[in-house]
N, CA, C and O atoms as a printed pandas DataFrame, in Angstrom:
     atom_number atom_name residue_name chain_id  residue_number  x_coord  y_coord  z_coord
0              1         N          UNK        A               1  -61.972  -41.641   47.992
1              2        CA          UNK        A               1  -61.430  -41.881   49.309
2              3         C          UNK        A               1  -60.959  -43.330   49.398
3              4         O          UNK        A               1  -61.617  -44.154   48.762
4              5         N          UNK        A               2  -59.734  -43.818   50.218
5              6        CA          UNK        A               2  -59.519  -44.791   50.181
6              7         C          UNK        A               2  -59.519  -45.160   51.395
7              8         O          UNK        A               2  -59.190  -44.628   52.456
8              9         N          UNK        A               3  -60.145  -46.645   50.940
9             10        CA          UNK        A               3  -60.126  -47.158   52.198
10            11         C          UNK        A               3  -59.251  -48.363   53.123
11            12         O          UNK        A               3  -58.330  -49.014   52.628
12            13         N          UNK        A               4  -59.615  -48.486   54.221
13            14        CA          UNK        A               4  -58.349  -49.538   54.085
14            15         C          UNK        A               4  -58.843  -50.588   54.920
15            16         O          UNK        A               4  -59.639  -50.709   55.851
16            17         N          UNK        A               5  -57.823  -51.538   54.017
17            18        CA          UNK        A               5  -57.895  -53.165   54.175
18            19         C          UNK        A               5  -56.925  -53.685   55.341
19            20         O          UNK        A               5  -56.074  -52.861   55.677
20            21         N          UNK        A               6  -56.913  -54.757   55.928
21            22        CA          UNK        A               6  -56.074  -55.614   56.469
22            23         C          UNK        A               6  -55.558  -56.583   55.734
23            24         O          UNK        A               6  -56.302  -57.266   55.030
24            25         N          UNK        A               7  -54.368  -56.772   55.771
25            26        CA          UNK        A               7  -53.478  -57.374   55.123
26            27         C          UNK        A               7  -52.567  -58.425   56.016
27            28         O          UNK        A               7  -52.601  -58.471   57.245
28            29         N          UNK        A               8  -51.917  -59.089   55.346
29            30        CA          UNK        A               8  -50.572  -59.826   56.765
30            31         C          UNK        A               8  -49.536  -60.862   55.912
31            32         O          UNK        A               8  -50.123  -61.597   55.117
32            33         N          UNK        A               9  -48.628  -60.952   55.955
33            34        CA          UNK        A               9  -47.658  -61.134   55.165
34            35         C          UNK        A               9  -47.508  -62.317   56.689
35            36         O          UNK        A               9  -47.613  -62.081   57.892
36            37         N          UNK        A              10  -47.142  -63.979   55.705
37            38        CA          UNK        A              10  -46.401  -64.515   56.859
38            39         C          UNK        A              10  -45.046  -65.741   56.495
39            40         O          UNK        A              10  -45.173  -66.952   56.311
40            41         N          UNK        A              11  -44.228  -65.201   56.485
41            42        CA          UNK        A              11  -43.006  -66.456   56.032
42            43         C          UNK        A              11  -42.618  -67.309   56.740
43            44         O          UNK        A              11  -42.554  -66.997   57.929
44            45         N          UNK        A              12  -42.312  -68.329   56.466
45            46        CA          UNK        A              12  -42.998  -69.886   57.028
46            47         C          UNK        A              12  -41.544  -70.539   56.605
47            48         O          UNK        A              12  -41.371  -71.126   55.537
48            49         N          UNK        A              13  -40.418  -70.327   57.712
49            50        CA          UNK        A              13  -39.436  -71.127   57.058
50            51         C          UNK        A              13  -38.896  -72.210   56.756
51            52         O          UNK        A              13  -38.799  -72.917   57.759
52            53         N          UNK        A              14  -38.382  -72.816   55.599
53            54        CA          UNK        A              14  -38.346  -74.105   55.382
54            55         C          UNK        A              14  -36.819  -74.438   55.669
55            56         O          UNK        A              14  -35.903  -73.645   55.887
56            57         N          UNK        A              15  -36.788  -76.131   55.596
57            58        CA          UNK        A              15  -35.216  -76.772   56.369
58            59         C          UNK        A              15  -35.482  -76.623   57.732
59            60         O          UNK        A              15  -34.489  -76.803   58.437
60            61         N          UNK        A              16  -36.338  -76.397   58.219
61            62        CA          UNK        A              16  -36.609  -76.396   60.299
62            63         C          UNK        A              16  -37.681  -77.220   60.514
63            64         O          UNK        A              16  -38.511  -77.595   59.687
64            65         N          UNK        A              17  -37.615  -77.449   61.547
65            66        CA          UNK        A              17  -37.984  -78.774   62.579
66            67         C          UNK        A              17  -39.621  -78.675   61.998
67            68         O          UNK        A              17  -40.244  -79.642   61.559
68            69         N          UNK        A              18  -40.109  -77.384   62.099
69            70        CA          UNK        A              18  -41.465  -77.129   62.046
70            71         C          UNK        A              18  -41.815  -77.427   60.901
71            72         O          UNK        A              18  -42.745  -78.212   60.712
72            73         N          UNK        A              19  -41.041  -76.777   59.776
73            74        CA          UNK        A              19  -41.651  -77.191   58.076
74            75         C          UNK        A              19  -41.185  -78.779   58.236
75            76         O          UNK        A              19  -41.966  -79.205   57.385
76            77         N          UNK        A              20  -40.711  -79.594   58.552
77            78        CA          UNK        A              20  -40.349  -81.137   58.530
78            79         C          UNK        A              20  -41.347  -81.659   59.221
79            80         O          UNK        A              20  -41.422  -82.884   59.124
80            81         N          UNK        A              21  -42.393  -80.977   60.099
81            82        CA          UNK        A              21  -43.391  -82.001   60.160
82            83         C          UNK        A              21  -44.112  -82.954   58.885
83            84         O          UNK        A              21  -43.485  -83.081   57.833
84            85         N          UNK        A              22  -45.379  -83.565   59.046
85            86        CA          UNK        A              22  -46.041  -83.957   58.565
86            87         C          UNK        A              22  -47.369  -83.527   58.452
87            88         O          UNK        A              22  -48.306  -83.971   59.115
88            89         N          UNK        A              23  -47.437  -82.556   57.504
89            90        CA          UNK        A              23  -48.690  -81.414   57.202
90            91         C          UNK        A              23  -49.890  -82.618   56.268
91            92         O          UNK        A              23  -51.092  -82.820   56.441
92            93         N          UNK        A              24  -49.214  -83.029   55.592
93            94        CA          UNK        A              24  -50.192  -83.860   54.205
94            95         C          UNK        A              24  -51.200  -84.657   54.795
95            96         O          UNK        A              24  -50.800  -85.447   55.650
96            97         N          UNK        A              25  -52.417  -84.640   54.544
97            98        CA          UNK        A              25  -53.071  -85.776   54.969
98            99         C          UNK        A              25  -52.892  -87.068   54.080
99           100         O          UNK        A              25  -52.339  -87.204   52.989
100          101         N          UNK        A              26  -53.571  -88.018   54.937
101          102        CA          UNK        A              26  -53.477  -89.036   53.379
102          103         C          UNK        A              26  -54.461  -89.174   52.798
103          104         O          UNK        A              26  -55.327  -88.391   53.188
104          105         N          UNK        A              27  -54.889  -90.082   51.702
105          106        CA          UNK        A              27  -56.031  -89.717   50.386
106          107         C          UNK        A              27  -57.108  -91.150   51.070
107          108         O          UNK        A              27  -57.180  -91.920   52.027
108          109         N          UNK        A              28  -57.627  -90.878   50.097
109          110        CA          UNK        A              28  -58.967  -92.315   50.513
110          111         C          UNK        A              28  -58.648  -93.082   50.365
111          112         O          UNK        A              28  -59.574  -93.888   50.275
112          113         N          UNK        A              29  -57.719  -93.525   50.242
113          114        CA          UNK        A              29  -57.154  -95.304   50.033
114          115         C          UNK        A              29  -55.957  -95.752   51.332
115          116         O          UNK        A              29  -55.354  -96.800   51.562
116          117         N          UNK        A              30  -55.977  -94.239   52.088
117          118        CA          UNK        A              30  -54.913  -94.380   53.331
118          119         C          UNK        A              30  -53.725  -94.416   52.979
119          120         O          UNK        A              30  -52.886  -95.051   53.618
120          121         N          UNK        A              31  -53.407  -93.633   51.729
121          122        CA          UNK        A              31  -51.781  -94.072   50.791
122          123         C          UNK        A              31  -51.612  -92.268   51.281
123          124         O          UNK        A              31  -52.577  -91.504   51.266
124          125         N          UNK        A              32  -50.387  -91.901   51.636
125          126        CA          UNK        A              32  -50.097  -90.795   52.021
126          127         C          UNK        A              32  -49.432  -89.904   50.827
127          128         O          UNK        A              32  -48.513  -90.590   50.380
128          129         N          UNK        A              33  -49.475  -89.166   50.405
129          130        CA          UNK        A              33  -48.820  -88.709   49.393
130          131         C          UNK        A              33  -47.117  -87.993   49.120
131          132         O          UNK        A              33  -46.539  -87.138   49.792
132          133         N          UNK        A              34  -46.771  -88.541   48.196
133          134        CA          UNK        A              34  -45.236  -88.192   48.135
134          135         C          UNK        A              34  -45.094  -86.715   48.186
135          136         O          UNK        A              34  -45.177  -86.199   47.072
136          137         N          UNK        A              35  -44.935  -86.038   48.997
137          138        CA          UNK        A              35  -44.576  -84.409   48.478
138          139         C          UNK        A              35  -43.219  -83.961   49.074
139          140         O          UNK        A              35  -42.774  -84.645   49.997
140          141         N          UNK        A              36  -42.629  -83.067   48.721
141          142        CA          UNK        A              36  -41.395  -82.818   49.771
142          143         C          UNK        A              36  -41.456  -81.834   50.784
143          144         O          UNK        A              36  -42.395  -81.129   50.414
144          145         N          UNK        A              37  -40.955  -81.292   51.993
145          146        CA          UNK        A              37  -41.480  -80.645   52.784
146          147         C          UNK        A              37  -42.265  -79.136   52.521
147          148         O          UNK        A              37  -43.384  -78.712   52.811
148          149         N          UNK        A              38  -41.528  -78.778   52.086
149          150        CA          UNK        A              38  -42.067  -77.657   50.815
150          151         C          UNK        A              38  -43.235  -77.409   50.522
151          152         O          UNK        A              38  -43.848  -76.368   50.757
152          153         N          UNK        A              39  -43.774  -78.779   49.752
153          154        CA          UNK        A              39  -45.032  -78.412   49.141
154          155         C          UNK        A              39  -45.833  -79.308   50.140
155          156         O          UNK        A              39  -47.037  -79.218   49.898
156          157         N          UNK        A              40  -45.601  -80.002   51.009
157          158        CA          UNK        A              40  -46.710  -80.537   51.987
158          159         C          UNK        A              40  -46.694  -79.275   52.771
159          160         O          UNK        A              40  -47.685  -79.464   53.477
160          161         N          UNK        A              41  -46.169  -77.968   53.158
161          162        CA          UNK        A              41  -46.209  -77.276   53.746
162          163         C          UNK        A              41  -47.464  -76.081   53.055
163          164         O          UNK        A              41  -48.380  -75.412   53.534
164          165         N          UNK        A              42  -46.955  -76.264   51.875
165          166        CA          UNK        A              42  -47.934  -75.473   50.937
166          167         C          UNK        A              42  -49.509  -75.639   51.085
167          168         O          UNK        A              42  -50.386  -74.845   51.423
168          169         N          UNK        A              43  -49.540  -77.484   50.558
169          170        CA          UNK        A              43  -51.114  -77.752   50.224
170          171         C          UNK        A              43  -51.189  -77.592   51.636
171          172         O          UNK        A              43  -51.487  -76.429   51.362
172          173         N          UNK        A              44  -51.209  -77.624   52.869
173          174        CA          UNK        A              44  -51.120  -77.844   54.031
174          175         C          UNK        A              44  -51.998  -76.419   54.494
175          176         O          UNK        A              44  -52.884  -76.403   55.349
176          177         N          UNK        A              45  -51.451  -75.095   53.602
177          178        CA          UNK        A              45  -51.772  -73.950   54.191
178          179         C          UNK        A              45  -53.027  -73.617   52.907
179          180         O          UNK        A              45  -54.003  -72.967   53.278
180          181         N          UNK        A              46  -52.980  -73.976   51.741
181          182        CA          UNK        A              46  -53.702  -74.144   50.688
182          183         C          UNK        A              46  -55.194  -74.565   51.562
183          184         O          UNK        A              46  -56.113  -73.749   51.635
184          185         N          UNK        A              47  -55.266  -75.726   52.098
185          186        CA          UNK        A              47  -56.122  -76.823   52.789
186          187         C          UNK        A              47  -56.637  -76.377   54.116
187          188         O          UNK        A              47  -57.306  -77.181   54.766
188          189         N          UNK        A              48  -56.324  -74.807   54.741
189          190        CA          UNK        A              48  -56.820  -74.363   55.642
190          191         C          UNK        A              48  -56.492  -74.821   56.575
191          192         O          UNK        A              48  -57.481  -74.767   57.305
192          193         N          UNK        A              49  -55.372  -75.470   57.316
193          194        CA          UNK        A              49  -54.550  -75.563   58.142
194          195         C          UNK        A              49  -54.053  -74.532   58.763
195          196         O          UNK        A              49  -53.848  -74.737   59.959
196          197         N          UNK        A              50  -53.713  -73.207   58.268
197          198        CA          UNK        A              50  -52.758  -72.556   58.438
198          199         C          UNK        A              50  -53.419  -72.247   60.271
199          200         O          UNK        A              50  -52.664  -71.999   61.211
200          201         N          UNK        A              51  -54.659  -72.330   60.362
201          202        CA          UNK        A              51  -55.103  -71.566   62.017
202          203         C          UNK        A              51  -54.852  -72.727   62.729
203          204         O          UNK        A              51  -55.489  -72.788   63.781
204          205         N          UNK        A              52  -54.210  -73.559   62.520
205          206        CA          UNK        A              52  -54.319  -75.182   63.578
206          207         C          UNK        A              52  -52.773  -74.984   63.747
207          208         O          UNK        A              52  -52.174  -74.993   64.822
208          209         N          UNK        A              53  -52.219  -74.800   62.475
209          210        CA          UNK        A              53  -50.219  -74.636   62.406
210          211         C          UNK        A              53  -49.537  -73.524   62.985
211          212         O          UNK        A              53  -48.329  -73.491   63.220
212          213         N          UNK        A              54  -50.672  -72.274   63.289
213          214        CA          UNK        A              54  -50.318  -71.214   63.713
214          215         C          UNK        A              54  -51.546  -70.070   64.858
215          216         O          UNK        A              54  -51.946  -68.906   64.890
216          217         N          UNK        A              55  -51.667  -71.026   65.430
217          218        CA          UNK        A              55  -53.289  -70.277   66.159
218          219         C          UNK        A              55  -52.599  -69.163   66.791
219          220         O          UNK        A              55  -53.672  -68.581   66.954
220          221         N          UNK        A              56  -51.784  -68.376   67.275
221          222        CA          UNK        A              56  -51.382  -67.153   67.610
222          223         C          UNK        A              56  -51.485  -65.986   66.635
223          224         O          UNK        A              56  -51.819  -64.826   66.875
224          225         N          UNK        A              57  -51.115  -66.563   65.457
225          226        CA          UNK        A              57  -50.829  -65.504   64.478
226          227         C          UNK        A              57  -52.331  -65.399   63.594
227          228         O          UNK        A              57  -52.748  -64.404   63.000
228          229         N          UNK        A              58  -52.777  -66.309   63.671
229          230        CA          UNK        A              58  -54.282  -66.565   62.937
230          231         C          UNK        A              58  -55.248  -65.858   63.448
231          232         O          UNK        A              58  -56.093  -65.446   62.653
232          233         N          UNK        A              59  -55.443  -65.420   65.328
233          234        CA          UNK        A              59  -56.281  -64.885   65.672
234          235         C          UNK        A              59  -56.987  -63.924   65.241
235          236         O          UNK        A              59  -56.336  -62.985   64.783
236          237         N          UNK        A              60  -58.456  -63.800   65.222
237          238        CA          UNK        A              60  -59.370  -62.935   65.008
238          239         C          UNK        A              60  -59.559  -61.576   65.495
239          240         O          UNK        A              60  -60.750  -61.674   65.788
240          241         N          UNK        A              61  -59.255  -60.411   65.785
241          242        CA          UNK        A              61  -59.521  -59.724   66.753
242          243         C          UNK        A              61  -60.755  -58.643   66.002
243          244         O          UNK        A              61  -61.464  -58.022   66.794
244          245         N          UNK        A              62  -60.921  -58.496   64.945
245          246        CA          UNK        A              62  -62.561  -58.156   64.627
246          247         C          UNK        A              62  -63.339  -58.941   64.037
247          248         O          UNK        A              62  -63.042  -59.238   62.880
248          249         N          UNK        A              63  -64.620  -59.543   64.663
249          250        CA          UNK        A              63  -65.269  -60.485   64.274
250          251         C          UNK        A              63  -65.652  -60.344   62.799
251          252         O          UNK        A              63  -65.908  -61.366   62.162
252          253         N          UNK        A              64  -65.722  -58.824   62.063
253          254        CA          UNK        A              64  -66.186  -58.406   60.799
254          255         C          UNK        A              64  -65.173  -58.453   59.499
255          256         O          UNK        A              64  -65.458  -58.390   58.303
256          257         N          UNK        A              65  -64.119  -58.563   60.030
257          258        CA          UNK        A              65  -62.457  -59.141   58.731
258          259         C          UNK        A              65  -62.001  -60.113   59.302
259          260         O          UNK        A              65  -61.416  -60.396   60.348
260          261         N          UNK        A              66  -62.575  -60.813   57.956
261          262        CA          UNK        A              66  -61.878  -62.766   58.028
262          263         C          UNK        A              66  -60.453  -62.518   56.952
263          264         O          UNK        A              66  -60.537  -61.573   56.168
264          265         N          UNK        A              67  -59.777  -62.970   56.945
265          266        CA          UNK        A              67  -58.435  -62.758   56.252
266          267         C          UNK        A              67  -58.450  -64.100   54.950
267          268         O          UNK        A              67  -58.859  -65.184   55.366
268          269         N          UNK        A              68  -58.169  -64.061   53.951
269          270        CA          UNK        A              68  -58.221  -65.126   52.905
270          271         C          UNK        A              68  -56.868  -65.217   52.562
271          272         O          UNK        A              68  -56.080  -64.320   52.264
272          273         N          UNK        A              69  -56.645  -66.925   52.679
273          274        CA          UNK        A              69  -55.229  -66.655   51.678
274          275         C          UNK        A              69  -55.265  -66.217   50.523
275          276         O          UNK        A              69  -56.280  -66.674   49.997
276          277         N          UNK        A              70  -54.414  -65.232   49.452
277          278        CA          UNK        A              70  -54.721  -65.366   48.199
278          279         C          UNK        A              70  -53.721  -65.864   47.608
279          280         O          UNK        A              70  -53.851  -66.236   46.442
280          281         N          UNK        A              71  -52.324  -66.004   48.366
281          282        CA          UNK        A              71  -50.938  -66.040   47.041
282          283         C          UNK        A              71  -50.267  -66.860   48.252
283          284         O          UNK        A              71  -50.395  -66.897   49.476
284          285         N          UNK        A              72  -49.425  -67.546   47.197
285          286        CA          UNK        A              72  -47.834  -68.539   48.398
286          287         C          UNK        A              72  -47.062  -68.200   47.396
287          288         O          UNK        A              72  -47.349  -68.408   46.217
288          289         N          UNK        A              73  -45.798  -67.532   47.888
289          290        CA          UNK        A              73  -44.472  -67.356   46.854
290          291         C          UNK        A              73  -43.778  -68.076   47.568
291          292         O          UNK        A              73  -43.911  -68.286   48.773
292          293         N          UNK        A              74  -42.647  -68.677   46.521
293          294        CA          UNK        A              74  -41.512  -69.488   47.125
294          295         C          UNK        A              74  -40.409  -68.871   46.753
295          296         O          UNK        A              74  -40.079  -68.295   45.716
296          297         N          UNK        A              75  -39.784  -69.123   47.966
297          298        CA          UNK        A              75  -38.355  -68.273   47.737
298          299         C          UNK        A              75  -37.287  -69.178   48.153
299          300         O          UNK        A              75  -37.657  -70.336   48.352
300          301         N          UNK        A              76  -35.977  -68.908   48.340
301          302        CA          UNK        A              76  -34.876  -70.241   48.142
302          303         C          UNK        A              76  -35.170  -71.075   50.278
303          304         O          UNK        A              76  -35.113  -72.254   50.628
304          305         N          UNK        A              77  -35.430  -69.910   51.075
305          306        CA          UNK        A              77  -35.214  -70.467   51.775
306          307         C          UNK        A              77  -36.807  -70.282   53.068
307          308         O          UNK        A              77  -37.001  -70.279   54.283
308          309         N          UNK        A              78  -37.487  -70.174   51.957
309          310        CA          UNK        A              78  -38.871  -69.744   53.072
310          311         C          UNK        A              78  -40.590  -69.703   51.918
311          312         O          UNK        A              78  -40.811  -69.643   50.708
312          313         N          UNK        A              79  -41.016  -69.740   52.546
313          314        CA          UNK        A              79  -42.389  -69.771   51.389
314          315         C          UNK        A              79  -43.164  -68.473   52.296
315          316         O          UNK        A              79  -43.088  -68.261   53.506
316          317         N          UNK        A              80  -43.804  -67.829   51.410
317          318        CA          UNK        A              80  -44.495  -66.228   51.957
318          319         C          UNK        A              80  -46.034  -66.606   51.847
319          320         O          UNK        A              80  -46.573  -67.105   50.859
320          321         N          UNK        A              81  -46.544  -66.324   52.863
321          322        CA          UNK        A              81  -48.230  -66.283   52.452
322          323         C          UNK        A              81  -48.549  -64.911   52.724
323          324         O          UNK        A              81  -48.080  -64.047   53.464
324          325         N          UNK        A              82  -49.787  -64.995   51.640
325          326        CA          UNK        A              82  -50.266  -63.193   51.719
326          327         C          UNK        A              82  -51.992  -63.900   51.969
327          328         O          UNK        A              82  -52.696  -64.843   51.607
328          329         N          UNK        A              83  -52.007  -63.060   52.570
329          330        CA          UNK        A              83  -53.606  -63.212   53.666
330          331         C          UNK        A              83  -53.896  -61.263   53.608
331          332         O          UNK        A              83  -53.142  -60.290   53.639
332          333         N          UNK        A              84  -55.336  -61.450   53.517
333          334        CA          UNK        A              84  -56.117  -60.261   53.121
334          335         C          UNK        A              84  -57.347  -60.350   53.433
335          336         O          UNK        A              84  -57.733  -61.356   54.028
336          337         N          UNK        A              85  -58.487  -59.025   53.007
337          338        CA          UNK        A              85  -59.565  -59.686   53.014
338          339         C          UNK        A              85  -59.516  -59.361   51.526
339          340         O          UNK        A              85  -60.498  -59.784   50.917
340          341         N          UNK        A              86  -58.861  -58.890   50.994
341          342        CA          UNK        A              86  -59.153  -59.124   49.031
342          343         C          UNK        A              86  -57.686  -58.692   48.945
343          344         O          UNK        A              86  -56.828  -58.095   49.595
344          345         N          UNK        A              87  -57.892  -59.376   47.686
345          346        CA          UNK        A              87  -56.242  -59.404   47.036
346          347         C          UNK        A              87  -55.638  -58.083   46.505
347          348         O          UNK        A              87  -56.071  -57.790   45.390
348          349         N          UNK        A              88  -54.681  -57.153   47.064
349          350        CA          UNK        A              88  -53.828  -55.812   47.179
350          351         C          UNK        A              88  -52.512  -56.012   47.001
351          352         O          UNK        A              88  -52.000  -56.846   47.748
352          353         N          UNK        A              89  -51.758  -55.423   46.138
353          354        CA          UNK        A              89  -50.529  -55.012   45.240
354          355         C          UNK        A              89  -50.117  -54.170   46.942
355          356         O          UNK        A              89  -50.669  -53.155   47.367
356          357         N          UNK        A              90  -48.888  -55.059   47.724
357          358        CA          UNK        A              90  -48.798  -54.555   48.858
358          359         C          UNK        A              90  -47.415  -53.362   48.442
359          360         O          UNK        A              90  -46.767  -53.416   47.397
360          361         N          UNK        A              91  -47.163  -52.090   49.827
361          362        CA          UNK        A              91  -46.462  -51.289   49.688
362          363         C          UNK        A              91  -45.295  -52.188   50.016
363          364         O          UNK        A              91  -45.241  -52.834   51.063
364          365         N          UNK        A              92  -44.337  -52.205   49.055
365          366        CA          UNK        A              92  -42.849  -52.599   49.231
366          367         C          UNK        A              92  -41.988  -52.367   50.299
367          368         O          UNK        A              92  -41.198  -53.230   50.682
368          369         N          UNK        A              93  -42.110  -50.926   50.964
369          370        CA          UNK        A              93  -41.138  -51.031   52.267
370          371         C          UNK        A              93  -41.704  -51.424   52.974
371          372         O          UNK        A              93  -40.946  -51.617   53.925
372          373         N          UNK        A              94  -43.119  -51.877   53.338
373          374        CA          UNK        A              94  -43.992  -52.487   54.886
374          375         C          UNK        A              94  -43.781  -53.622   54.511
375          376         O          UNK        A              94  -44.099  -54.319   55.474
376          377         N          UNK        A              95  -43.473  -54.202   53.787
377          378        CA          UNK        A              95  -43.159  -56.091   53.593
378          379         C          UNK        A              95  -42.241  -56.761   54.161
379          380         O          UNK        A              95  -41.093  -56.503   53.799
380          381         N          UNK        A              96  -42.435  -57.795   55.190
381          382        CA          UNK        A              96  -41.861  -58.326   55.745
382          383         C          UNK        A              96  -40.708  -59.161   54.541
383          384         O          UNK        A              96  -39.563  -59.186   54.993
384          385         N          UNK        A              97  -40.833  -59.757   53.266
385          386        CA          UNK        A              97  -40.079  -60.450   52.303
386          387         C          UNK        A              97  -38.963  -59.631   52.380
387          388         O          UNK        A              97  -39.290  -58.447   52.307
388          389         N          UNK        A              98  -37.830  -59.799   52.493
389          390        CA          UNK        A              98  -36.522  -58.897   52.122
390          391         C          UNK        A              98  -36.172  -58.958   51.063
391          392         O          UNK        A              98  -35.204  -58.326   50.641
392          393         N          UNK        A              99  -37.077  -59.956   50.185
393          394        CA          UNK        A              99  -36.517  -59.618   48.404
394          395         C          UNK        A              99  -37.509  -58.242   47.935
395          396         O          UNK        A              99  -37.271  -57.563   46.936
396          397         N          UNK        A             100  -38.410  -58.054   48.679
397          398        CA          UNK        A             100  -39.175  -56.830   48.210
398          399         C          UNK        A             100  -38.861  -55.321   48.816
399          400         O          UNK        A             100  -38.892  -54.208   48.292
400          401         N          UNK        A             101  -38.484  -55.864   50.405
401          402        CA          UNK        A             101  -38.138  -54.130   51.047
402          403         C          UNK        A             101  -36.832  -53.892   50.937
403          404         O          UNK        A             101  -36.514  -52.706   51.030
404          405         N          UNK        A             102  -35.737  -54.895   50.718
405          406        CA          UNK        A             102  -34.197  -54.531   50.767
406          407         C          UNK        A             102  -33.877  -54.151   49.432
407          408         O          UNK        A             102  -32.666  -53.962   49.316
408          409         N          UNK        A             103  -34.655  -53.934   48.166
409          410        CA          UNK        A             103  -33.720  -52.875   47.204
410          411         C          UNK        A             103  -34.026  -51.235   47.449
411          412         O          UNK        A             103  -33.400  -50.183   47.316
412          413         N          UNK        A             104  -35.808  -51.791   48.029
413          414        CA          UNK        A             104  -35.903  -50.291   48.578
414          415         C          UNK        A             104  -35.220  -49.448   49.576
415          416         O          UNK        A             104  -34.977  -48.242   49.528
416          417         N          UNK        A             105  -34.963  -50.302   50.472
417          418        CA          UNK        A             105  -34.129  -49.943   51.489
418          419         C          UNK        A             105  -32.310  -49.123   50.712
419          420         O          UNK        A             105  -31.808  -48.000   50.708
420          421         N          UNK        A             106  -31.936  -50.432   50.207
421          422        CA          UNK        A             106  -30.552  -49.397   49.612
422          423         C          UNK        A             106  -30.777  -48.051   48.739
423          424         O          UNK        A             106  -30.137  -47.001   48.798
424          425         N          UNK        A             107  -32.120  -48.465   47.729
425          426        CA          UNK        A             107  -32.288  -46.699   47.260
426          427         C          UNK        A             107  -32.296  -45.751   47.603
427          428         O          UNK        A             107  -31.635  -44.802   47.182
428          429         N          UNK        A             108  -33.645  -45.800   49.131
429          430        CA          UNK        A             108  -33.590  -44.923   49.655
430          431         C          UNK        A             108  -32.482  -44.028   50.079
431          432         O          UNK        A             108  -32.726  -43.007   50.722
């Protein structure tokens, strides 16, 4: 029998006002680190930020499934986080990524 998990796909687009913040903290010497928006956006969500950068979408609604990041893909114009409570080979047409549901889509 299978059972089922919660899952959540969330793309985080980059070149906008929001990925151009300033996600990075700085290190123990107060020297901030060089990254480009990109990957300060990354370690940013890496570093458990993601519920402070996004408290709407982060919410809890069963106290018993906590969601883990497991994966960040980068793509030309957006970075994907996959949040779970364990890491699942997701179904291709429920994916929000359009590099994963739009070949399915024309096959169909």
């Amino acid at each position: 029998m299978k059972t089922n998990s919660t899952q959540q796909e969330i793309l985080l687009m980059t070149g906008t006002s929001f990925s151009s913040r300033q996600w990075s903290k700085k290190d123990d010497e107060g020297k901030q680190k060089i990254l480009s928006e990109r990957e300060q956006l990354e370690e940013a969500c890496w570093n458990g930020m993601l519920q402070y950068m996004l408290p709407e979408i982060c919410e809890q609604t069963d106290e018993n499934k906590k969601l883990y990041l497991w994966q960040i893909k980068e793509a030309s114009s957006f970075i994907e986080l996959d949040l779970g409570e364990s890491p699942e080979e997701k179904e291709k047409h429920f994916s929000i990524d359009p590099y994963l549901f739009m070949p399915v889509t024309f096959l169909s």
